[in-house]
C-alpha positions in Angstrom: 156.1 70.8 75.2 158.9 69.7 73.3 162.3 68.1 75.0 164.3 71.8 74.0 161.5 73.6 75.7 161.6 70.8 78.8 165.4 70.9 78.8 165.5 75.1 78.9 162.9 76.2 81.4 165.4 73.6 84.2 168.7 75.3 82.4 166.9 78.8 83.1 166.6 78.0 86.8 162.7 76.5 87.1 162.4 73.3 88.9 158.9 72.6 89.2 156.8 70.8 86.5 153.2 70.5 86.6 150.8 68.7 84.0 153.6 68.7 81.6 153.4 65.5 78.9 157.1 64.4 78.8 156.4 61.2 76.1 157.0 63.3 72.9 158.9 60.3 71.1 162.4 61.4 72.2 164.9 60.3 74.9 166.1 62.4 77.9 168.6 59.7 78.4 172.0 61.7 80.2 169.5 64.7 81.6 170.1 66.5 84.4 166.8 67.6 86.6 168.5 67.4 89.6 166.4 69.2 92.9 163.1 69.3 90.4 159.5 68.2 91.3 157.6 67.2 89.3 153.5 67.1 89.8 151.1 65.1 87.8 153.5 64.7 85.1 153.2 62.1 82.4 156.2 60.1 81.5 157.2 56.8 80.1 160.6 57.8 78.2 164.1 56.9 78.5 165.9 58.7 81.2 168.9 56.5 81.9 171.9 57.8 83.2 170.1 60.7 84.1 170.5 62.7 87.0 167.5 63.0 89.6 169.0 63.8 93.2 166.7 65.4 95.5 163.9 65.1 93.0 160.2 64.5 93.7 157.5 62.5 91.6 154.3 63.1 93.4 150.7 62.2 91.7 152.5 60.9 88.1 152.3 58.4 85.5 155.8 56.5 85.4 154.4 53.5 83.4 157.2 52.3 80.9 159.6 54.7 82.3 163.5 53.4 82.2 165.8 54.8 85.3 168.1 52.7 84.2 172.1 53.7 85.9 170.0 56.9 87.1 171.1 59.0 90.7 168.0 58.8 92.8 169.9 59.7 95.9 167.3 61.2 98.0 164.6 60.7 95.3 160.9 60.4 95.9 158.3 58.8 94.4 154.6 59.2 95.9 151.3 58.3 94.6 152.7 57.4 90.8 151.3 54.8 88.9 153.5 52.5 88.0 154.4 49.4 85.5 157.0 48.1 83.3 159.7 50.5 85.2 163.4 50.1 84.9 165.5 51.0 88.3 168.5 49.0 87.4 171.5 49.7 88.3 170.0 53.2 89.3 171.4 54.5 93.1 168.2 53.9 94.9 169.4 53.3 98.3 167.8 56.3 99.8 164.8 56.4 97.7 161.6 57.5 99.2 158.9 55.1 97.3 155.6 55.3 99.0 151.6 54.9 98.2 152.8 54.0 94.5 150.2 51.9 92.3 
């Protein structure tokens, strides 16, 4: 899928991503996906300053991902793999990170 297709189907009102290939060779840095889950996703793009309250990453590849100055309030992160990530300066105090490789 491409970023406008990724972009529309959350501004039409979906939330839930599954098997979708996010790492198209643009950024998604200031993005709102707010309340989405997403399932066996593929990432490792630029989401900084992006918003991800309530969100859930659940069987994912995060590698090389940046969260940089992100919301993650209430975030969770289960059973990604991850390396090379970038959390900083991201709100992670409530952040749910568990079984992660």
């Amino acid at each position: 899928k491409t970023k406008k297709e990724i972009l529309e189907y959350y501004q039409h009102g979906h939330r839930f991503y599954r098997n979708v290939d996010f790492d198209n060779g643009e950024s998604y840095a200031d993005s709102n996906f707010q309340d989405a889950m997403f399932e066996n996703c593929y990432f490792g793009v630029d989401f900084s300053n992006s918003n991800f309250r309530n969100a859930r990453f659940s069987g994912c590849n995060l590698k090389s991902t940046n969260f940089s100055n992100c919301d993650l309030t209430k975030t969770e992160i289960v059973n990604c793999l991850l390396e090379a990530v970038d959390f900083g300066n991201s709100d992670t105090l409530s952040l749910t990170f568990e079984n992660n490789t």
